[in-house]
N, C-alpha and C positions, 0 to 999 in steps of 0.2 A: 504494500500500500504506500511505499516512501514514492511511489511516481505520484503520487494525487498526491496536491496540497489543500490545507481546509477549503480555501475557498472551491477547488473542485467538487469536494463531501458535501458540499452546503452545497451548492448548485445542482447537486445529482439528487440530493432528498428534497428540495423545491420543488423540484422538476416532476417526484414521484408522488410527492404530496397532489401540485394542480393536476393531474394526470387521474391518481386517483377521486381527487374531489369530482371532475367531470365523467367519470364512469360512473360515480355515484348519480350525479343527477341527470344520468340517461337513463335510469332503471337497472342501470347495473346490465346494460346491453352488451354484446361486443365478449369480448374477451378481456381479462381484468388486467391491468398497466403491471408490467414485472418493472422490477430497477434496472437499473445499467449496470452489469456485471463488474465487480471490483477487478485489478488486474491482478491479484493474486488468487483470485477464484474461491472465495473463502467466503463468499456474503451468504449470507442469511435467507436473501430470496423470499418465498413467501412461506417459510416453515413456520409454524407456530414456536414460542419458547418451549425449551424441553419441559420445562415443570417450576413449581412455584419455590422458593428456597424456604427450607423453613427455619422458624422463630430462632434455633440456634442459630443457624448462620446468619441469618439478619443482623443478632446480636453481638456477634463477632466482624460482623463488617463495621459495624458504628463502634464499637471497641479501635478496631486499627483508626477509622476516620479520628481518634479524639472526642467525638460524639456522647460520650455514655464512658464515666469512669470506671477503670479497671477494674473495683471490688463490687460494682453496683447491682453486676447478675449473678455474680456468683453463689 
């Protein structure tokens, strides 16, 4: 992904948001807007997230952010 710079990213999820908005207000006609393939081939596409993380790991993610002090869930 080091050949794309931000403002490429922001431009290509612009571009997939209006794409999307306007399928949506055809009735969802047509075939549904994919993204622009990343060049390293590693995108996301239209898969769903694998699964919801749960309350531990949430917990430890605000743990490293500084979020939530160290003895607070313990």
């Amino acid at each position: 992904m080091a050949q794309w710079d931000m403002q490429s990213l922001l431009s290509r999820q612009i571009l997939l948001t209006l794409q999307g908005a306007n399928w949506q207000r055809s009735g969802g006609k047509g075939q549904k807007p994919k993204p622009i393939p990343l060049p390293d081939g590693k995108g996301r596409g239209d898969q769903p997230a694998k699964g919801k993380p749960s309350g531990a790991d949430i917990a430890q993610r605000l743990k490293n952010l500084g979020l939530i002090p160290a003895g607070a869930t313990d």
